[in-house]
MDTraj code that builds the backbone (N, CA, C; nanometers):
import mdtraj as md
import numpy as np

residues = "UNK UNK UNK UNK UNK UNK UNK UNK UNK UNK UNK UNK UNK UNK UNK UNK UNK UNK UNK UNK UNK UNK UNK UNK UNK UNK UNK UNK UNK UNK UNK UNK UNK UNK UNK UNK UNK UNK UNK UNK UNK UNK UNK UNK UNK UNK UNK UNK UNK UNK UNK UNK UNK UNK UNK UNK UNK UNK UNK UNK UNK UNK UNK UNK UNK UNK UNK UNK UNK UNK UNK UNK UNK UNK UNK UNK UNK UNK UNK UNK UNK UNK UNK UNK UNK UNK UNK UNK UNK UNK UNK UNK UNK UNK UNK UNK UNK UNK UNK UNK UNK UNK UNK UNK UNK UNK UNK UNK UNK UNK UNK UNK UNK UNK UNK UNK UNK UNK UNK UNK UNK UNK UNK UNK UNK UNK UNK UNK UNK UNK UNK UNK UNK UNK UNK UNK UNK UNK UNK UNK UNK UNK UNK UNK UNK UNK UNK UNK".split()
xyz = np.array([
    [-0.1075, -2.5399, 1.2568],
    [-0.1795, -2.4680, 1.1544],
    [-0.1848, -2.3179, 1.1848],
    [-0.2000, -2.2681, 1.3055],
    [-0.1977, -2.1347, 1.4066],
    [-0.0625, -2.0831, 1.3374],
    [0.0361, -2.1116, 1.3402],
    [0.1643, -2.0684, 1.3330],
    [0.1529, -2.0875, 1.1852],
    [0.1449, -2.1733, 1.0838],
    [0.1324, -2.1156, 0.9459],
    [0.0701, -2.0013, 0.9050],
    [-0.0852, -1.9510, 1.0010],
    [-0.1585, -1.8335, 0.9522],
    [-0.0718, -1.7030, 0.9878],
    [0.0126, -1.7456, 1.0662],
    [0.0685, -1.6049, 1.1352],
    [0.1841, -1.5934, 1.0517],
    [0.2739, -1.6819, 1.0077],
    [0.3915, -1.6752, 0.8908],
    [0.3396, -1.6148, 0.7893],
    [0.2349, -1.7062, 0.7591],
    [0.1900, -1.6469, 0.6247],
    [0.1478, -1.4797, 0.6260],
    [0.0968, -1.4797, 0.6959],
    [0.0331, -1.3356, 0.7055],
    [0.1457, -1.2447, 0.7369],
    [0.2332, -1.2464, 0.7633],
    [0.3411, -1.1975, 0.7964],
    [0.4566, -1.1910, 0.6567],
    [0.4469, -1.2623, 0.6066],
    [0.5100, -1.2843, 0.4570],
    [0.4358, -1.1781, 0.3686],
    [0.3230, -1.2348, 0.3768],
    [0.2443, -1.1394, 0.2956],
    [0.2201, -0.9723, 0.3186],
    [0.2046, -0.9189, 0.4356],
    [0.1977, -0.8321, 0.4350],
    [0.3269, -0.7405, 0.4126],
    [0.4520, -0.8272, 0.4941],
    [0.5656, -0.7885, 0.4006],
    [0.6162, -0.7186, 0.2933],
    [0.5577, -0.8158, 0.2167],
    [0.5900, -0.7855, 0.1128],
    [0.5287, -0.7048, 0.0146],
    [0.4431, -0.6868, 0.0731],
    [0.3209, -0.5607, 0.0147],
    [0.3369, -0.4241, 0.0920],
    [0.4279, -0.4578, 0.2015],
    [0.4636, -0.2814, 0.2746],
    [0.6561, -0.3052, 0.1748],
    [0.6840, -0.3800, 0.1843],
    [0.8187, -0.3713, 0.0707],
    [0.7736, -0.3351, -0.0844],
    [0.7177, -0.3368, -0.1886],
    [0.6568, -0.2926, -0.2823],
    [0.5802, -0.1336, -0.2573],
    [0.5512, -0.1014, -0.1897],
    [0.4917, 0.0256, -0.1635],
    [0.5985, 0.1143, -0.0947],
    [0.6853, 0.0367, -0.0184],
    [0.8150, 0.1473, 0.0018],
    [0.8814, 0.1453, -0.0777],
    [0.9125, 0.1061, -0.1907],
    [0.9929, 0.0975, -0.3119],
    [0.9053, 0.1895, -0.4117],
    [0.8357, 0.2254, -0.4432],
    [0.7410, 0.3050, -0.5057],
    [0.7512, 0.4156, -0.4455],
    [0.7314, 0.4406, -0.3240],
    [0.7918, 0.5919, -0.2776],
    [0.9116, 0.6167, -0.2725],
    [1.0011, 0.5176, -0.2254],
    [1.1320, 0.5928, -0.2257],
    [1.2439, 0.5591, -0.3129],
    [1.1797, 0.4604, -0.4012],
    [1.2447, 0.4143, -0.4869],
    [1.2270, 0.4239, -0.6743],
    [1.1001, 0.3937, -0.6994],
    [1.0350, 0.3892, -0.8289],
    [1.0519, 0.5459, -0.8427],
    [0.9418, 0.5988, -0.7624],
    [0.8947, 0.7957, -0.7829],
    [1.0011, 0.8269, -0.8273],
    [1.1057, 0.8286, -0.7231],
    [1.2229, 0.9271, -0.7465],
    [1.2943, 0.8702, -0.8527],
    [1.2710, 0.7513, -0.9480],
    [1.3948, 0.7009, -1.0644],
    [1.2769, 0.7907, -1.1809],
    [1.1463, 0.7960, -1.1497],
    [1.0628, 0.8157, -1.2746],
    [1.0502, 0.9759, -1.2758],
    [1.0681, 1.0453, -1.1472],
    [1.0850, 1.2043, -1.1068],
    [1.1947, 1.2157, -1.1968],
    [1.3029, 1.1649, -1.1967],
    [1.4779, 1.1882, -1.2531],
    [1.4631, 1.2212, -1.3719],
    [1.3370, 1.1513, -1.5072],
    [1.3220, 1.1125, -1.6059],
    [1.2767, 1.2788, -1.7033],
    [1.2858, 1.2404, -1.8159],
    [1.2203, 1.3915, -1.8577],
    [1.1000, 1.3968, -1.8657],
    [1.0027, 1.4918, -1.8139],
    [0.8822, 1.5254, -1.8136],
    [0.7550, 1.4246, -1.8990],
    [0.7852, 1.4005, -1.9868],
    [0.6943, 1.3081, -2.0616],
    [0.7170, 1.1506, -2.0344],
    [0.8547, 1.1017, -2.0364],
    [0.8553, 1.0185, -1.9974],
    [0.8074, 0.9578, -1.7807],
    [0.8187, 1.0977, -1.7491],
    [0.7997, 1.0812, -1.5935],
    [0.6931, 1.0531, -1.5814],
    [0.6025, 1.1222, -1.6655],
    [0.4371, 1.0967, -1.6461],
    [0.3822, 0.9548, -1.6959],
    [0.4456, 0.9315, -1.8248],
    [0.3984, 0.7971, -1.8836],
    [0.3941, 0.6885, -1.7776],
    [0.5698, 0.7255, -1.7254],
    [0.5954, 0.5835, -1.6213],
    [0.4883, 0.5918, -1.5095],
    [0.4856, 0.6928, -1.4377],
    [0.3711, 0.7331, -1.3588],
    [0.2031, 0.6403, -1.4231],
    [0.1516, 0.6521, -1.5157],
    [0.0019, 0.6391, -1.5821],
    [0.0883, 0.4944, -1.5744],
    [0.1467, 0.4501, -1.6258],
    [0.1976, 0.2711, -1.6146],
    [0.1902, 0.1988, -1.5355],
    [0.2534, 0.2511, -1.3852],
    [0.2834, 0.2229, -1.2937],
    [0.1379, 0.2146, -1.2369],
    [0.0725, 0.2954, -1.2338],
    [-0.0874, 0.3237, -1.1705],
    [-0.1476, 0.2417, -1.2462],
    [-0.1283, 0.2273, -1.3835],
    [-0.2087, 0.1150, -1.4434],
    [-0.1707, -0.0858, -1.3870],
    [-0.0298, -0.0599, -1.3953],
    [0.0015, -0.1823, -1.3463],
    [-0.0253, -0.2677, -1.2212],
    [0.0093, -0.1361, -1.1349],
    [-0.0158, -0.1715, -0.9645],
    [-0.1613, -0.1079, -0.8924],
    [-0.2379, -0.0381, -1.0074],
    [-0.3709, -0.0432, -0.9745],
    [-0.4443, -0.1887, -0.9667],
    [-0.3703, -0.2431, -1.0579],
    [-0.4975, -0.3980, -1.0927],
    [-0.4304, -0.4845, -1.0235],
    [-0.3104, -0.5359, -0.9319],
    [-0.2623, -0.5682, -0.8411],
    [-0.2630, -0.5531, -0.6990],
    [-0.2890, -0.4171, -0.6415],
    [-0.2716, -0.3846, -0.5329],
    [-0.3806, -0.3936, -0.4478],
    [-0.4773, -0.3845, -0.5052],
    [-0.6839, -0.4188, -0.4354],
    [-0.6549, -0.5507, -0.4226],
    [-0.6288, -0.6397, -0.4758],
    [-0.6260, -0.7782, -0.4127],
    [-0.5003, -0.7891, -0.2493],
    [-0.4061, -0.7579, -0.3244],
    [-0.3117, -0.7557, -0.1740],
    [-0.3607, -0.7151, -0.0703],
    [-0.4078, -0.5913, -0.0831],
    [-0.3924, -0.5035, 0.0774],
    [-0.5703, -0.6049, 0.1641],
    [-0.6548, -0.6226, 0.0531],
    [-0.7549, -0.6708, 0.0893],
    [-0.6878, -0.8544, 0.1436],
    [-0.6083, -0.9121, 0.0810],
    [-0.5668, -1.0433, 0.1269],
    [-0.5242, -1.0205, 0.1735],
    [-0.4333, -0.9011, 0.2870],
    [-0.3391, -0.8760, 0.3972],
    [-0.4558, -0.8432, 0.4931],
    [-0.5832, -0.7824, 0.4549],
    [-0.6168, -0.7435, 0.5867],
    [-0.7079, -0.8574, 0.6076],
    [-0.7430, -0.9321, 0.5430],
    [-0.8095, -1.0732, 0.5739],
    [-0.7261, -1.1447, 0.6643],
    [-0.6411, -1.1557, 0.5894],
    [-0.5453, -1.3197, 0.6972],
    [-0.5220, -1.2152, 0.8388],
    [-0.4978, -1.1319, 0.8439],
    [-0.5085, -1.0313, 0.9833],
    [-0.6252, -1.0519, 1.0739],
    [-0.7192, -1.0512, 0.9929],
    [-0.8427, -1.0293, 1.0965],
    [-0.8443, -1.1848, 1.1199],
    [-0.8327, -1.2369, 1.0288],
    [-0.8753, -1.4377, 1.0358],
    [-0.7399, -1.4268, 1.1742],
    [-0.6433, -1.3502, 1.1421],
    [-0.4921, -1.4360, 1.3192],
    [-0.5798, -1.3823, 1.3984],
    [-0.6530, -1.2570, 1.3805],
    [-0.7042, -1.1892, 1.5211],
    [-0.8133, -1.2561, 1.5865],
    [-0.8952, -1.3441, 1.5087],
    [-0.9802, -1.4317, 1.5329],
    [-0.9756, -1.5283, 1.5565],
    [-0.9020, -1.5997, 1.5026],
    [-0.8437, -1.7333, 1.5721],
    [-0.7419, -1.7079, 1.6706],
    [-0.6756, -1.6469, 1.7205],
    [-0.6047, -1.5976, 1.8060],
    [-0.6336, -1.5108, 1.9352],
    [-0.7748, -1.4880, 1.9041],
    [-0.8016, -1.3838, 2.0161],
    [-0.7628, -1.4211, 2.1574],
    [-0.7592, -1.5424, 2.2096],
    [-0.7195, -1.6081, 2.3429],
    [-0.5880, -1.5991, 2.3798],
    [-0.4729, -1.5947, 2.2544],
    [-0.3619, -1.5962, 2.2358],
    [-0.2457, -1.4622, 2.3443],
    [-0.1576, -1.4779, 2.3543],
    [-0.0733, -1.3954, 2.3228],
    [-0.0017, -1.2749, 2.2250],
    [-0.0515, -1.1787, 2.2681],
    [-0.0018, -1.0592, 2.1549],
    [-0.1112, -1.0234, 2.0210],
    [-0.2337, -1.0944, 2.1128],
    [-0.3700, -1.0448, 2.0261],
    [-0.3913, -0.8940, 2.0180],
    [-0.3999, -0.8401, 2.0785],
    [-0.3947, -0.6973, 2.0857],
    [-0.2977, -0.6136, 1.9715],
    [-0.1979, -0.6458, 1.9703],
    [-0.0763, -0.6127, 1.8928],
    [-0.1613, -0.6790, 1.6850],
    [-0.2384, -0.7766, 1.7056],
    [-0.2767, -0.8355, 1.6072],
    [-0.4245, -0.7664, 1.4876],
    [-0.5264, -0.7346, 1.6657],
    [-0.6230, -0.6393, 1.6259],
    [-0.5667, -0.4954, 1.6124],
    [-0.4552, -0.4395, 1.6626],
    [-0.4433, -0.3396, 1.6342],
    [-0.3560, -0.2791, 1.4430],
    [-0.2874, -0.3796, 1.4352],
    [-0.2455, -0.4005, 1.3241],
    [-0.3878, -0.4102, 1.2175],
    [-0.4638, -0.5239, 1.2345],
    [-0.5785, -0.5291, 1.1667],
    [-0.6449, -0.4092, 1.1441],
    [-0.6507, -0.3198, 1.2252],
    [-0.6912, -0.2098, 1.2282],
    [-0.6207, -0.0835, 1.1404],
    [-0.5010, -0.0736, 1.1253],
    [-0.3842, -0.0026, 1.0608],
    [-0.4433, -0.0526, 0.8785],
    [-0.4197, -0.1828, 0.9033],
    [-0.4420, -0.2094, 0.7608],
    [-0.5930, -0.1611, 0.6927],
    [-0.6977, -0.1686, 0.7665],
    [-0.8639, -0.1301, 0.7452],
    [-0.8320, 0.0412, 0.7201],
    [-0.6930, 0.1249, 0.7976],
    [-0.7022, 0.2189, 0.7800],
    [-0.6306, 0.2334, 0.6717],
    [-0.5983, 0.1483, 0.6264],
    [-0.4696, 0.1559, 0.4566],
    [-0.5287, 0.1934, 0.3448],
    [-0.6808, 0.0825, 0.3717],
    [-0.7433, 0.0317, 0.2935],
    [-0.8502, 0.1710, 0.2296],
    [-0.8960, 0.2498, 0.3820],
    [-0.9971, 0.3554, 0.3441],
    [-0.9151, 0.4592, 0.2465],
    [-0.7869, 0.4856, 0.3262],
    [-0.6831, 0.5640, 0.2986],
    [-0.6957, 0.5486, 0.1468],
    [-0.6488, 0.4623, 0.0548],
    [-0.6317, 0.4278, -0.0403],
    [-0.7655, 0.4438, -0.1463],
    [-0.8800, 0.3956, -0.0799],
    [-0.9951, 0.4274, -0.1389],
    [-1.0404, 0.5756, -0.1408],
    [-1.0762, 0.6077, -0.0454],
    [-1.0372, 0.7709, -0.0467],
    [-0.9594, 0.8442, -0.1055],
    [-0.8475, 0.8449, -0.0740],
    [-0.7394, 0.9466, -0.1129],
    [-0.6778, 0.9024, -0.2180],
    [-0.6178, 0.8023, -0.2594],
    [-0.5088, 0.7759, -0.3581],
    [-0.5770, 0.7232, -0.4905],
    [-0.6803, 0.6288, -0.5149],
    [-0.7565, 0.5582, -0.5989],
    [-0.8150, 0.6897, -0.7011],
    [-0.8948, 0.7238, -0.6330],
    [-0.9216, 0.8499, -0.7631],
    [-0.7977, 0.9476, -0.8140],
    [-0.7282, 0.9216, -0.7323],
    [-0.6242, 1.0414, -0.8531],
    [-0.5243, 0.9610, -0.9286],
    [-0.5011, 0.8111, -0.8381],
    [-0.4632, 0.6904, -0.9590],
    [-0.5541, 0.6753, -1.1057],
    [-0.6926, 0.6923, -1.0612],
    [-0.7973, 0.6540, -1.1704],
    [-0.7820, 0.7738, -1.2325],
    [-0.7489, 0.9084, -1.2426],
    [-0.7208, 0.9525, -1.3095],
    [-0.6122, 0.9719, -1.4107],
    [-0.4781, 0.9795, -1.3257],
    [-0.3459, 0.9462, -1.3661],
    [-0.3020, 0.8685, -1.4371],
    [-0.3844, 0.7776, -1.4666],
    [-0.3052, 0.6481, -1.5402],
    [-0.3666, 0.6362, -1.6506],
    [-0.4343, 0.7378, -1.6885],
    [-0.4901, 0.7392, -1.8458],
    [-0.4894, 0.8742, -1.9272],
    [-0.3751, 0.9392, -1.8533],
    [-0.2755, 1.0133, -1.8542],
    [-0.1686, 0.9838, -1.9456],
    [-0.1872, 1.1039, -2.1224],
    [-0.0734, 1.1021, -2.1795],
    [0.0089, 1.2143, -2.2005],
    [0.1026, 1.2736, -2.2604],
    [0.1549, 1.3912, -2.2586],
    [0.0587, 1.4895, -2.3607],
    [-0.0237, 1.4307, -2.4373],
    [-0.1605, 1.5155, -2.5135],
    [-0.2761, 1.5220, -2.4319],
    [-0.3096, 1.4680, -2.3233],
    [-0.3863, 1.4571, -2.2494],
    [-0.4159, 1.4712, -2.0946],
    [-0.2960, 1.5053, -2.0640],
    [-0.2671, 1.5324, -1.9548],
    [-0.3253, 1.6919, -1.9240],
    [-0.3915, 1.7261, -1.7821],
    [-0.4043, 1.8456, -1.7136],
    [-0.2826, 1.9127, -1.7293],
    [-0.2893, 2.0647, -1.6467],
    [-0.1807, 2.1134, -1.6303],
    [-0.1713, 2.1239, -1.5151],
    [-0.2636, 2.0586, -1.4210],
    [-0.2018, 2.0220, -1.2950],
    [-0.1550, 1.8855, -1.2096],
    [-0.1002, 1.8418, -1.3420],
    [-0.0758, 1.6680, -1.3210],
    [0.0692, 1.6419, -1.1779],
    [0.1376, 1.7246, -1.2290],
    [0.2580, 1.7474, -1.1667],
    [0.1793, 1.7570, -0.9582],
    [0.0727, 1.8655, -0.9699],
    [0.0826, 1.8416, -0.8269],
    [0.0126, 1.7446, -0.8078],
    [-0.0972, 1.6963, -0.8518],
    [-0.1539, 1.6155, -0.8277],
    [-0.1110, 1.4924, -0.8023],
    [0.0183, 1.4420, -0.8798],
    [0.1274, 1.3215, -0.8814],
    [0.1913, 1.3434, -0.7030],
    [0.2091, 1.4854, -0.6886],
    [0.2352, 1.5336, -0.5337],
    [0.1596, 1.5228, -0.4885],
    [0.0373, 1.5379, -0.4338],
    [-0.0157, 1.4943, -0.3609],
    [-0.0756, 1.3430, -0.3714],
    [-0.0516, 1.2871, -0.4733],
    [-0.0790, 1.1148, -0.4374],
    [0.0604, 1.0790, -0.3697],
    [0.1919, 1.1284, -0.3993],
    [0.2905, 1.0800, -0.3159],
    [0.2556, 1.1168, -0.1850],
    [0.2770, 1.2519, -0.1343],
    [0.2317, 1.2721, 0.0139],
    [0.1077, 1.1744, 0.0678],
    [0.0256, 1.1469, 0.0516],
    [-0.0907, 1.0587, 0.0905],
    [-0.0305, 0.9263, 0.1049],
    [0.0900, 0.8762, -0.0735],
    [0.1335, 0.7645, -0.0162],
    [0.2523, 0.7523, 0.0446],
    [0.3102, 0.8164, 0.1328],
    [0.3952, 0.8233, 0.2394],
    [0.3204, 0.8229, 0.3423],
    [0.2280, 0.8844, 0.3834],
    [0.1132, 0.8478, 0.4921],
    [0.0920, 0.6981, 0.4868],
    [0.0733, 0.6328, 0.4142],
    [0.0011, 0.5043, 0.3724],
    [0.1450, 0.4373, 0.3794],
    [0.2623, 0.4401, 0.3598],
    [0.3437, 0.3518, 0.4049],
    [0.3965, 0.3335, 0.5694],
    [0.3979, 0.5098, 0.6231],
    [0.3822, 0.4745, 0.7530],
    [0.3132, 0.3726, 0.8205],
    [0.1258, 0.3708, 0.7445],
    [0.0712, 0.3272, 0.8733],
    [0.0789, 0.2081, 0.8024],
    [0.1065, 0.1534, 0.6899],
    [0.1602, -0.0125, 0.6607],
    [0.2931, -0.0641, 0.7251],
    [0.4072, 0.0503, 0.7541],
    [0.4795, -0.0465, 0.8368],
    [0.4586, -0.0859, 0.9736],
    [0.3706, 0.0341, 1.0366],
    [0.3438, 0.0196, 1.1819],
    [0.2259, -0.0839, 1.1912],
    [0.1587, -0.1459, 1.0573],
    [0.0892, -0.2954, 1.1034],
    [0.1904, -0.3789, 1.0625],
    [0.2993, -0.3511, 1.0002],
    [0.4257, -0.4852, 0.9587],
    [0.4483, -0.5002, 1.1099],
    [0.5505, -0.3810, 1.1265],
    [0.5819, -0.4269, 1.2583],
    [0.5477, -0.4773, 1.3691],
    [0.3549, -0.4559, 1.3868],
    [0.2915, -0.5087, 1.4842],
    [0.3363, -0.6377, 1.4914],
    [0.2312, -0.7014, 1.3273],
    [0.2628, -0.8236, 1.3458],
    [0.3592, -0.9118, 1.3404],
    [0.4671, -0.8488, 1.2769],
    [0.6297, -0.9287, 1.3090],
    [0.6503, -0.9095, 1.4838],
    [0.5828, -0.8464, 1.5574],
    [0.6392, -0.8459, 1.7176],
    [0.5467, -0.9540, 1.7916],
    [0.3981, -0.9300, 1.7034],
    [0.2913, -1.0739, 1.7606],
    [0.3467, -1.2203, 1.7349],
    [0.4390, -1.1928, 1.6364],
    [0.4660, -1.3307, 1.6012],
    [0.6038, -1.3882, 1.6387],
    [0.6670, -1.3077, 1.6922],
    [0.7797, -1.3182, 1.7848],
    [0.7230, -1.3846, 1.9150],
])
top = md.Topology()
chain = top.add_chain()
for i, resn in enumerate(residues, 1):
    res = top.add_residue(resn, chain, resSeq=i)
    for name in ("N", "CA", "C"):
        top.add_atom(name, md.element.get_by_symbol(name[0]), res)
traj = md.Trajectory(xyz[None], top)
């Protein structure tokens, strides 16, 4: 059962640091390419879409984390497990802090309604979320090495 929580959790967080690196280095830059009105729309979409998605993930990634770190604490490569747990708690503030309010703004965001400082502001939610994919892969990788 030990070894299902750690797959699983490992699947999952996966795939939630794969979706968020695809959004920075993948989505941004196809919706950056786009012309100005359409860049922003996709932008307010995207924030609308993966706003109401992404609070459940990162919160069900850092659960099954803390649940391996807890049932595991006796284990092997616990350390590597709480420290990851920890990365993700810092994803989590990260995101609440920094990225959430300028999502909650952004995404109700039209080309009649839009600031005229949407453009940096879209920059600085990317910079913040390049921060935030760093420290999501460095808890991927933890726990893909705990579970090795």
């Amino acid at each position: 059962m030990f070894k299902a929580l750690e797959v699983f959790t490992v699947v999952v967080v996966g795939l939630m640091v794969g979706v968020e690196f695809t959004v920075a280095f993948v989505v941004n830059r196809i919706l950056g390419a786009l012309p100005e009105d359409s860049h922003q729309l996709g932008r307010a979409h995207g924030g609308r879409m993966l706003g109401a998605l992404m609070p459940f993930w990162y919160f069900t990634s850092l659960g099954l984390s803390a649940l391996w770190a807890i049932a595991g604490w006796h284990r092997s490569g616990a350390g590597l497990v709480v420290t990851a747990a920890g990365l993700l708690a810092l994803s989590v503030a990260m995101s609440v802090l920094l990225l959430v309010p300028i999502n909650n703004r952004g995404k109700t965001w039209t080309p009649e309604n839009r600031p005229a400082d949407w453009k940096e502001q879209s920059a600085r939610w990317d910079r913040y979320h390049y921060a935030r994919v760093a420290v999501l892969v460095a808890a991927f990788a933890l726990l893909a090495t705990a579970l090795a």
